[in-house]
Biopython code that builds the backbone (N, CA, C, O; Angstrom):
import numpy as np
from Bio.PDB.StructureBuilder import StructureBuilder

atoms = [
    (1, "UNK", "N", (-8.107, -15.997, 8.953)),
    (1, "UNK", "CA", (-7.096, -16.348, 9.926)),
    (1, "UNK", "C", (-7.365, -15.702, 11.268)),
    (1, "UNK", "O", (-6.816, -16.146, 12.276)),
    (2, "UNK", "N", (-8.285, -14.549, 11.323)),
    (2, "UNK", "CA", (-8.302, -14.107, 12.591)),
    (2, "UNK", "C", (-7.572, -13.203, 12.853)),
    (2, "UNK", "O", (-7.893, -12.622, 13.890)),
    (3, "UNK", "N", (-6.508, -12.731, 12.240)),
    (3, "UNK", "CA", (-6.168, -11.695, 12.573)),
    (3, "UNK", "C", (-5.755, -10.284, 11.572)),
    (3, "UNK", "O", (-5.158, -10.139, 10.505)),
    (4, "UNK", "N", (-6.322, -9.511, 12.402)),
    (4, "UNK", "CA", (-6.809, -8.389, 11.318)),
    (4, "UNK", "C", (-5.476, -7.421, 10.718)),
    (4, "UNK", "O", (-4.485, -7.622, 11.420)),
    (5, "UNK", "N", (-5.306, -6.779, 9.994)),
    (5, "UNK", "CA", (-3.965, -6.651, 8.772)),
    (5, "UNK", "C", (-4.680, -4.717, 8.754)),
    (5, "UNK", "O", (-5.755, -4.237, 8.394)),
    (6, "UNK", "N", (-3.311, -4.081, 9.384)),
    (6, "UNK", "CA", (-3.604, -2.704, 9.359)),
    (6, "UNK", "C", (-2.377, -2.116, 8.393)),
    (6, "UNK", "O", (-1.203, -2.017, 8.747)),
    (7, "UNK", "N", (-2.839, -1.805, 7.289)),
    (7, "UNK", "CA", (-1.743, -1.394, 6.096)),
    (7, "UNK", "C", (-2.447, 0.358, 5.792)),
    (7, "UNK", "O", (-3.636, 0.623, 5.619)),
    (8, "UNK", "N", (-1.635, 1.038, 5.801)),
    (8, "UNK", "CA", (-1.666, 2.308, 5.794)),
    (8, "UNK", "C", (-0.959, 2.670, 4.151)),
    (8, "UNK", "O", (0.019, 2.046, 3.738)),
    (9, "UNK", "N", (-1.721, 3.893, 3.252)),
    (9, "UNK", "CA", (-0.949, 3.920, 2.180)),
    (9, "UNK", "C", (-0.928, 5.646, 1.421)),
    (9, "UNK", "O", (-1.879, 6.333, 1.048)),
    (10, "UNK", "N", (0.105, 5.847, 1.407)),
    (10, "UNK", "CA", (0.105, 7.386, 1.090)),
    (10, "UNK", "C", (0.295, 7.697, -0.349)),
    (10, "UNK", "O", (0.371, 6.700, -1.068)),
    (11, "UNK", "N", (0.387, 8.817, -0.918)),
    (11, "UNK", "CA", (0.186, 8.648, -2.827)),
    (11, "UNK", "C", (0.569, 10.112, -2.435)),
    (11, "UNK", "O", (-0.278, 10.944, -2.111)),
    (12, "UNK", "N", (2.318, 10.438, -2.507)),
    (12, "UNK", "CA", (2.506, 12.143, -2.816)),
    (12, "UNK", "C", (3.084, 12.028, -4.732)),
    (12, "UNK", "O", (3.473, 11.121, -5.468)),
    (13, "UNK", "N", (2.817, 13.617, -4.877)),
    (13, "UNK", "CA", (3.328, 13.860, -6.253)),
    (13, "UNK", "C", (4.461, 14.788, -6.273)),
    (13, "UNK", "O", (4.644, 15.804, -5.603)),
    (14, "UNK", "N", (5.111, 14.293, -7.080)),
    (14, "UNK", "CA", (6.830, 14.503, -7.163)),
    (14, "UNK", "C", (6.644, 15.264, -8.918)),
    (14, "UNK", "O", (6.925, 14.575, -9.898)),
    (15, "UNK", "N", (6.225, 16.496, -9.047)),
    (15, "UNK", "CA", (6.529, 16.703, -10.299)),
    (15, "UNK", "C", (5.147, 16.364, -10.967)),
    (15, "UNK", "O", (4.070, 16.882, -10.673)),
    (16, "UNK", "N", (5.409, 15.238, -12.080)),
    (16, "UNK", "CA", (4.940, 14.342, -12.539)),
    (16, "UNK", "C", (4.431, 12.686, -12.019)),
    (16, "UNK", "O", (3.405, 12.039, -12.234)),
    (17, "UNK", "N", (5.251, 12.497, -11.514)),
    (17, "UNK", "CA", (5.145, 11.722, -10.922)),
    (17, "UNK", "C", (4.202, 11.105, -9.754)),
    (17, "UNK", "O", (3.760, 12.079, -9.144)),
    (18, "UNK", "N", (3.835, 10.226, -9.332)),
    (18, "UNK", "CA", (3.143, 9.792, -8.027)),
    (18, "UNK", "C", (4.361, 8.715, -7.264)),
    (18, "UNK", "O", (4.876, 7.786, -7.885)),
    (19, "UNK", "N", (4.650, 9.007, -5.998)),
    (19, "UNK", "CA", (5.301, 8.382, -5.229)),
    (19, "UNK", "C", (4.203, 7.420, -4.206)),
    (19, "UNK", "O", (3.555, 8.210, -3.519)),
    (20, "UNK", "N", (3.845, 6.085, -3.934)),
    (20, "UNK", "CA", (3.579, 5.312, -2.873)),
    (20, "UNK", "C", (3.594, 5.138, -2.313)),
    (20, "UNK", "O", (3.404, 3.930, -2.456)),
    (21, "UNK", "N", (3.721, 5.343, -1.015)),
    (21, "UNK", "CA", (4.264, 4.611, 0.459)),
    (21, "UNK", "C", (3.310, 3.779, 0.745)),
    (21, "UNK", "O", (2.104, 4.015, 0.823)),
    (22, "UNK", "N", (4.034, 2.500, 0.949)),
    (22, "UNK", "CA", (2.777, 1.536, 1.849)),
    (22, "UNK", "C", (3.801, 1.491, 3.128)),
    (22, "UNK", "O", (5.027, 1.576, 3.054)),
    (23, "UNK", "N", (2.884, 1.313, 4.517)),
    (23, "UNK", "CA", (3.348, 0.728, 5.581)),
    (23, "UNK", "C", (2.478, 0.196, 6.235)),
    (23, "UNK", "O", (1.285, 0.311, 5.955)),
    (24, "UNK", "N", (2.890, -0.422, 7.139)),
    (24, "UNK", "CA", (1.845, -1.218, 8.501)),
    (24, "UNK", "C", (2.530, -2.700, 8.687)),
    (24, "UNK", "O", (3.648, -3.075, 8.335)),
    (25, "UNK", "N", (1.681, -3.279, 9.230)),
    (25, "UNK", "CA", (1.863, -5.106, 9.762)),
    (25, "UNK", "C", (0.785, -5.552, 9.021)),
    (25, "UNK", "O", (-0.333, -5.041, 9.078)),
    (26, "UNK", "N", (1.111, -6.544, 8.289)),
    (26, "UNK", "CA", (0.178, -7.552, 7.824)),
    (26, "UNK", "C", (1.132, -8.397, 7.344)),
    (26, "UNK", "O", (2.286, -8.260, 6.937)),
    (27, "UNK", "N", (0.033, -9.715, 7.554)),
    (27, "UNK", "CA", (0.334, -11.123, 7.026)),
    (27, "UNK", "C", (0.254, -10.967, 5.233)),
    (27, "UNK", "O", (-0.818, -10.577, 4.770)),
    (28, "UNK", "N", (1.232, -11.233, 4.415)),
    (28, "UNK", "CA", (0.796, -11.305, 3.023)),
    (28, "UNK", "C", (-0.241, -12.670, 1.911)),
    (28, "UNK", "O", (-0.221, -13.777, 1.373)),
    (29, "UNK", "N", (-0.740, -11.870, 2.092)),
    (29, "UNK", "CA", (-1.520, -13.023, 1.050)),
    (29, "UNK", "C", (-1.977, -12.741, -0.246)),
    (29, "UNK", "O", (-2.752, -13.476, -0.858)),
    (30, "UNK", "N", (-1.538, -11.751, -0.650)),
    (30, "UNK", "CA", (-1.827, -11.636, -2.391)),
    (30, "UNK", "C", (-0.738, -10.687, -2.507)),
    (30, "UNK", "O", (-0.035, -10.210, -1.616)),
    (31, "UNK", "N", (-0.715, -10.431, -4.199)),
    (31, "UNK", "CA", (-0.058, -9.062, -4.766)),
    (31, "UNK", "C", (-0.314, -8.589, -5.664)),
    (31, "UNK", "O", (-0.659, -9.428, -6.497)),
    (32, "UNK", "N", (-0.339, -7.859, -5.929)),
    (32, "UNK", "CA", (-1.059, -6.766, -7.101)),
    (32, "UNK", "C", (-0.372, -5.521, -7.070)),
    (32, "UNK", "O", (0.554, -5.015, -6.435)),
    (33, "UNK", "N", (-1.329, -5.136, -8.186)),
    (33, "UNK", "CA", (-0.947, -3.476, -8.697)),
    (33, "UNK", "C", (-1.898, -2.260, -9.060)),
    (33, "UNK", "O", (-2.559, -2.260, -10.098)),
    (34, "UNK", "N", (-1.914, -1.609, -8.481)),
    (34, "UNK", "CA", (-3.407, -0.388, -9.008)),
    (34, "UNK", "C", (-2.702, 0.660, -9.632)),
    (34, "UNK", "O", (-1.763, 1.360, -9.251)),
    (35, "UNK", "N", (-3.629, 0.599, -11.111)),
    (35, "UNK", "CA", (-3.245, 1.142, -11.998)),
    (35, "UNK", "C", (-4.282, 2.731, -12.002)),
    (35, "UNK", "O", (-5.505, 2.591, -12.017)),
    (36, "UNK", "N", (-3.693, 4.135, -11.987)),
    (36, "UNK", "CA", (-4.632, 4.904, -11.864)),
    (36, "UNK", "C", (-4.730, 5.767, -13.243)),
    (36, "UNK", "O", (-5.606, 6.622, -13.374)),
]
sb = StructureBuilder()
sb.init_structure("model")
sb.init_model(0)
sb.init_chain("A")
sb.init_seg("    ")
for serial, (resi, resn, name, xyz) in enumerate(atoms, 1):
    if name == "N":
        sb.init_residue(resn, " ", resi, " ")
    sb.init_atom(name, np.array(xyz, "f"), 0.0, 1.0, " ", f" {name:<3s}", serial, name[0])
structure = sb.get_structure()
């Protein structure tokens, strides 16, 4: 499409846990999940 998709993504740990943050601008065109 031409135009380029700046997504930024952070991974803190809470405990046990892993918390996600995604942010930025982008157009969506898929979805998924990463499993670690």
């Amino acid at each position: 499409m031409g135009r380029p998709s700046n997504i930024e993504v952070a991974v803190t740990q809470t405990g046990k846990k892993l918390v996600p943050r995604v942010s930025g601008a982008a157009v969506k065109v898929f979805e998924g999940v990463i499993r670690i």
